[in-house]
N, C-alpha and C positions, 0 to 999 in steps of 0.2 A: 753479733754483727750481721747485717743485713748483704746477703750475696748480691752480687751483681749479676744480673741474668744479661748472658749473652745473645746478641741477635740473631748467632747462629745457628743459633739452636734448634734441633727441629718443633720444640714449643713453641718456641718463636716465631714461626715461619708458617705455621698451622694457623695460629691468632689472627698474623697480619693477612694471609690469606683468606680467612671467614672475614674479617671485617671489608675487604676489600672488594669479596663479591658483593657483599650485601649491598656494599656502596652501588656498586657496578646494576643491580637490578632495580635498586631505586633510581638510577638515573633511568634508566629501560624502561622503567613505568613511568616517567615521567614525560617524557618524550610519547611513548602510544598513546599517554591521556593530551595528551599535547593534541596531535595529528590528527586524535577522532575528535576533537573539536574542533580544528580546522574542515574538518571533512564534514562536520553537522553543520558548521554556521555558512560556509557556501553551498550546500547542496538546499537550503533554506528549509522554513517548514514541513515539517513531514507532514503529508496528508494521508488520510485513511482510505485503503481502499473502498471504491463503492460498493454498496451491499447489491445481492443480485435481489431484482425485481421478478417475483413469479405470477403472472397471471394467473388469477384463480378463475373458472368458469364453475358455477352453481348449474348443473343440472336437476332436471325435475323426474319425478318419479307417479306415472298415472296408473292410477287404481281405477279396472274396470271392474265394476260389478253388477250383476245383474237386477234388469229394473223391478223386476216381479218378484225374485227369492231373494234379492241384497245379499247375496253368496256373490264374496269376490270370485272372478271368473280368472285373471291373471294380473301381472303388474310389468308394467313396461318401463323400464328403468334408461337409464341415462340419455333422457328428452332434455334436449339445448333448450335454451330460451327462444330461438331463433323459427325453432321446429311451429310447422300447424297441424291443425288436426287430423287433416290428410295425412301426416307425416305417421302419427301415432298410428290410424287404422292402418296402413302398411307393416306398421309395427306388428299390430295384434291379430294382423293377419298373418304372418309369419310365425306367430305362439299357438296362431289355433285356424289352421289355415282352411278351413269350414266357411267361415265368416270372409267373406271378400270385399274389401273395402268399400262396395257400392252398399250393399246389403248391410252397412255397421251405421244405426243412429245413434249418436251419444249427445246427452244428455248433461247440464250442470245439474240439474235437481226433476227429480223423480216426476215431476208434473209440468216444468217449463219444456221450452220448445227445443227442437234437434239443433243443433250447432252446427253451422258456415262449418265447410273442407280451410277456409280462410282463416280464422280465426289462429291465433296464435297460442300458444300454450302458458306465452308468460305473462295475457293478458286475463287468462282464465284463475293464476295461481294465486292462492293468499297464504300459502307456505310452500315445503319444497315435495309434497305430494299432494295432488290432485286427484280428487276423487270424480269418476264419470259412468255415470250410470247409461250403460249397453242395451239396446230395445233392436233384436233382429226383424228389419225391415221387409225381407223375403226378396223373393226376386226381384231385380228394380229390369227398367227401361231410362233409358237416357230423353231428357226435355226436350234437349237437341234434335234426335231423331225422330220425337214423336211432333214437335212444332214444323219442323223442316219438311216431316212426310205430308202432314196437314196443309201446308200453308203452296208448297211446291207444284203440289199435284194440278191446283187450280190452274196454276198459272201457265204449264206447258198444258195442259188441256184446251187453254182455250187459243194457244196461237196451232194446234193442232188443224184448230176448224179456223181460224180466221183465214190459214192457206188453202182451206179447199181442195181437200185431200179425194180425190176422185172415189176413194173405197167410199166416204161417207156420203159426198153427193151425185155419184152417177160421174160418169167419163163427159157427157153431155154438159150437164148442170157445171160440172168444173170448168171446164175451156172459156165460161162467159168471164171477159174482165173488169167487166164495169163493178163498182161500188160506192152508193151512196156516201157521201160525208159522213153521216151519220156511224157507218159502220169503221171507219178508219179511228174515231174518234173513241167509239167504245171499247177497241183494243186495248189504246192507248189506257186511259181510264183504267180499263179492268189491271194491265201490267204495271202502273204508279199502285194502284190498291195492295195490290198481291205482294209489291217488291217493298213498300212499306210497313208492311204487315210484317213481313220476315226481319225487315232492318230493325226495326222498333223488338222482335224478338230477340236478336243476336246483340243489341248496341246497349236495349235496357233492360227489359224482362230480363233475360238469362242471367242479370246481376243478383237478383234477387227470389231467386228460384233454388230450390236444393238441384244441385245437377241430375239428380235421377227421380223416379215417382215408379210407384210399386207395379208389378207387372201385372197384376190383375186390373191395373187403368190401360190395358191393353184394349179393353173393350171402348173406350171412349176412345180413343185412336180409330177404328176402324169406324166405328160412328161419325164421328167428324169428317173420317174421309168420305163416306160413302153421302152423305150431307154436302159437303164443299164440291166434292169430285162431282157429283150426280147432278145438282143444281148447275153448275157450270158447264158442263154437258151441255146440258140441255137449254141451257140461257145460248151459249154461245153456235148451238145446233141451228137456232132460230136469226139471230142478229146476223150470222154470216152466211146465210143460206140467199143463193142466188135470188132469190121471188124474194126473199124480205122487202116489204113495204117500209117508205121511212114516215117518222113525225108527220101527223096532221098539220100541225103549223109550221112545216117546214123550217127555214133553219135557225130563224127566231128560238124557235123551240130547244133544237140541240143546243145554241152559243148559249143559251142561258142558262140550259141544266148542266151541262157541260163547266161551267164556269161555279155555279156554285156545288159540284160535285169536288170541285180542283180546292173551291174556300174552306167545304167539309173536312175532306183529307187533310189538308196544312193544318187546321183546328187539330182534331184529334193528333195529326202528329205533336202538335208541341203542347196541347195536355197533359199528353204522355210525359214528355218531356222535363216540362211542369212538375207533373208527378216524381218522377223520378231524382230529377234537381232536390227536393224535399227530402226526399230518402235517406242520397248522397248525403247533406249537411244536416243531417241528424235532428232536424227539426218537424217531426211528428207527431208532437206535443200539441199542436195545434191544425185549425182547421186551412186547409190549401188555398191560399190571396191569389188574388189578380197581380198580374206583375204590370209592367208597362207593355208587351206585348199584348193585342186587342182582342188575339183568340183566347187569351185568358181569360178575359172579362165575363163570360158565360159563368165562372165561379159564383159571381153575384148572384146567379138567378136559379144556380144549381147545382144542385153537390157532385153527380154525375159525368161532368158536360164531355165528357169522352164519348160514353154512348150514345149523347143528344148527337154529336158530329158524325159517328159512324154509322148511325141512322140516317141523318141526313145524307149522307152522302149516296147510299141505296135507295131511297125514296130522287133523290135527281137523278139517277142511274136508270130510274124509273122512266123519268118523264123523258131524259133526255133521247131514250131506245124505243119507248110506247111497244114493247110488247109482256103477253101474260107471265111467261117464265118469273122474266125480270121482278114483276109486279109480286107474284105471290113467293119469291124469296125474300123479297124487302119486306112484306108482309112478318112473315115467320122472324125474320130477322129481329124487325122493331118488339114483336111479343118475348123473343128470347133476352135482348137488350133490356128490355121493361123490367124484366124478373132479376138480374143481375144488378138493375140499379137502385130496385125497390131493395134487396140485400144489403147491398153497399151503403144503403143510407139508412136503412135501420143502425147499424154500426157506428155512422158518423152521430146518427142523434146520440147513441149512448156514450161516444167519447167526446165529442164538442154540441153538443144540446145549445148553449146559444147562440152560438154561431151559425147553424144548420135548421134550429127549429121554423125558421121563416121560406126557408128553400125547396125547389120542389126537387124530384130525386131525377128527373132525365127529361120533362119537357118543361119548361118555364109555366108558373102560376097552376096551369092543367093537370101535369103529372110530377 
């Protein structure tokens, strides 16, 4: 016979209690799986955090080695893109501090030309070391100081004597106030010359110049001074000297030299100009056009036409003062001029030949 099991039992009571939790935890799970997906479908989409973005910057690495042994000298490590070559000679002047950034040529290739302080480092790279060949330039001078002492000295030289300084012409000779037209007029003249001369050095030349030039061109420095300073002396010893005599043809004579002395200067200034314009927009590829401006027009007839106008402007300087000084600096002047433009144009024949082979190199047809 089958017993009847009582419910009292503590078997009994074991059973109904295991089944009872089990109930009790399925319900408990069913309820948290409930609630987290009420809690997923309004909190909506999960998105993914964003990934951090790191700037990478590629720096360059310049290998300097020497032009003559090709023994690397040093390696200057983490140059920005941003760096110029100035940047790096500061560099390698600080690895080898002999070398002072004036005195550092560098070089892309063992036989081309020294490289702009301008120049950037990421426009020299074609990977991420760059190789530059090192050539110690020796002692430099600055272009600035040597253009500035040249060009300067003329200029307070000659309002020295245009005042009439008693030490040069006697206590007597000073005290007269009269002055021919003439002489007010070649002041002038000589300070537009002088103050063009420096602007055209500092506004264009200096763009295109290395900032420095070796110091043994020290001697052409005192040469040019002792040439400009001495001539001007002496030019202006005589045009401002109380007895100076003016123009035979009196003032005919000065409005006219006077006038195309002023056409000369404006020419050569904006030849230069001309020139430089060409430079700037990288087109010297070809031979230098006539623009719409009329001082340019001399390009037709000469390859030079700078020198033709700073010639001319010394030959009217000539007539317009009629004295010798004057005369035999224009002289020397147009023979120095001559030789610089006869150079310049050998050079144009070899890189624009048909363009230049019909022109003459500084006076039209003649020269």
């Amino acid at each position: 016979m089958l017993k009847r099991q009582n419910p009292s039992t503590p078997e009994h009571s074991r059973d109904l209690a295991a089944h009872g939790g089990a109930l009790s935890m399925s319900h408990n799970d069913s309820r948290s799986f409930l609630n987290l997906s009420q809690l997923v479908l309004s909190a909506g989409q999960i998105k993914p955090s964003p990934a951090l973005k790191h700037s990478k910057i590629t720096y360059f690495e310049v290998e300097i080695v020497d032009v003559e042994s090709k023994k690397q000298i040093c390696i200057v490590d983490k140059v920005s893109p941003a760096s110029t070559l100035l940047d790096v000679k500061h560099k390698f002047h600080k690895a080898c501090p002999q070398w002072y950034p004036s005195r550092v040529g560098l070089q892309l290739e063992r036989n081309g030309p020294f490289l702009k302080d301008s120049i950037s480092i990421q426009s020299l790279a074609v990977s991420s070391i760059v190789t530059l060949y090192f050539t110690d330039l020796g002692q430099q001078v600055g272009w600035t100081t040597f253009f500035l002492t040249e060009y300067t000295g003329p200029l307070l030289i000659y309002l020295l004597f245009y005042i009439r300084l008693s030490t040069i012409y006697g206590q007597v000779e000073s005290r007269k106030n009269f002055r021919h037209p003439v002489v007010h007029n070649a002041c002038y003249c000589s300070i537009i010359s002088w103050v063009l001369h420096l602007a055209e050095f500092i506004l264009i030349k200096l763009q295109f110049v290395l900032p420095y030039c070796p110091f043994k061109k020290i001697i052409c420095l005192f040469q040019g001074c002792a040439f400009y300073w001495g001539f001007t002396s002496w030019i202006a010893y005589y045009i401002n000297h109380p007895r100076y005599t003016p123009p035979s043809f009196g003032h005919k004579q000065v409005s006219y030299a006077a006038l195309a002395f002023l056409m000369c200067e404006a020419g050569n200034h904006f030849i230069n100009v001309a020139l430089a314009h060409q430079t700037n927009s990288g087109s010297r590829s070809c031979f230098p056009s006539p623009t719409y401006n009329p001082f340019t027009w001399l390009f037709l007839l000469v390859s030079c036409p700078n020198y033709t106008y700073e010639a001319g402007s010394w030959i009217s300087f000539t007539v317009m003062t009629q004295t010798l000084p004057v005369g035999i600096f224009a002289f020397l002047m147009v023979i120095q001029m001559s030789l610089w433009a006869q150079k310049k144009h050998k050079l144009y024949l070899k890189r624009f030949y048909p363009e230049v082979r019909r022109k003459a190199a500084m006076i039209p047809i003649i020269f």
